[in-house]
C-alpha angles and dihedrals in degrees: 000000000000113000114222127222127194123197135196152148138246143153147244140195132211145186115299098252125149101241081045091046087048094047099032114027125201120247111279090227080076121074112243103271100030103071142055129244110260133222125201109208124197115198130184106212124185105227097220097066100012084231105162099238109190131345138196134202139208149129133307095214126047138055118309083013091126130109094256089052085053098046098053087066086065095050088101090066091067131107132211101253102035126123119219119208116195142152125265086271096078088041098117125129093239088056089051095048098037084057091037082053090058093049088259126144127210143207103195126174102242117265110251096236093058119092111217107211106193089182084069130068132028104317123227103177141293111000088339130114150125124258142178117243116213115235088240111210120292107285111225093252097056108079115212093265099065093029094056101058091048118109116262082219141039124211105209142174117225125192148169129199138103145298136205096195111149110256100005110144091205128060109178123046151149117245132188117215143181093213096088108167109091088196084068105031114030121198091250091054090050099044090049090047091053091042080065087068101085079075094081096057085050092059092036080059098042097049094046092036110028091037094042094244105133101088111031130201110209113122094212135056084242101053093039091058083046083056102051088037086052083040085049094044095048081044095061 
């Protein structure tokens, strides 16, 4: 009874026109006049029907031009009870706060920079335990207001095991979850859950691919979000 959410990033290129080439700039590895302005596009996706439900769009290029900005301007579309899946990318304490705050919970691929010590923390089994999470210091994004209400800790599930998940090119990882009771939510249950996530490239792929979105025509920034929003709607 838990609706399920993937998220994930992609891009998209457009004509060369000058108001595309101000909202969207090319990538700075092209010389000026031989590339085409690009869009990153953020989309929430229920993994039962594979229905986009929400998207956000940006620049690939600026500051707070990344997938998790972007997906904090979809954090409206979530519901208290959902569980979000994501890759390692979206694996920050504030993603993980700003979703516990709505009442979400989460299964994330653990960030690489992070060190999982299974000998810390409550264990639970094999590779398998909960932790605390530390509040780190306000990032320069986060203004006081939304800093302040966050936790100054955080009480997370790490785990390590595999997945079989088609066309996954890892099989074993370590993964940080919300759902801590292992009386509830087994491992098995969570790693299978997570191994579910490779759902959301397929219909990335399939939307850009299959509904011709990948390279778009519009010759301004408004007509090309109209475009995506008419490719989206044919999509659901």
């Amino acid at each position: 009874d838990r609706r399920v959410i993937l998220i994930d990033g992609s891009s998209l290129s457009m004509p060369d026109t000058e108001a595309n080439q101000a909202a969207y700039p090319q990538s700075r590895k092209q010389k000026p006049g031989v590339g085409f302005p690009q869009m990153r596009w953020v989309a929430l996706i229920a993994l039962t029907t594979g229905c986009v439900l929400d998207s956000a769009f940006g620049p690939c290029r600026g500051k707070e031009t990344g997938e998790t900005a972007l997906f904090r301007q979809l954090l409206g579309t979530l519901r208290k009870g959902d569980v979000l899946v994501a890759d390692r990318y979206y694996c920050s304490y504030w993603t993980v706060a700003l979703a516990k705050q709505l009442g979400v919970d989460v299964v994330f691929r653990q960030h690489q920079k992070r060190h999982t010590d299974f000998r810390r923390g409550q264990r639970l089994g094999k590779k398998d335990h909960v932790v605390d999470w530390d509040k780190p210091q306000r990032p320069k994004w986060m203004d006081n207001e939304t800093y302040a209400p966050l936790p100054d800790k955080l009480t997370l599930r790490e785990m390590r095991g595999c997945i079989g998940a088609p066309g996954s090119r890892v099989r074993e990882l370590t993964l940080v979850t919300t759902l801590t009771d292992p009386a509830v939510w087994t491992k098995d249950e969570i790693l299978n859950l997570y191994g579910e996530r490779w759902n959301v490239e397929v219909d990335l792929r399939a939307i850009k691919t299959h509904m011709g979105m990948d390279i778009l025509t519009c010759q301004t920034p408004e007509m090309v979000r109209k475009e995506i929003w008419a490719h989206l709607l044919a999509y659901n």
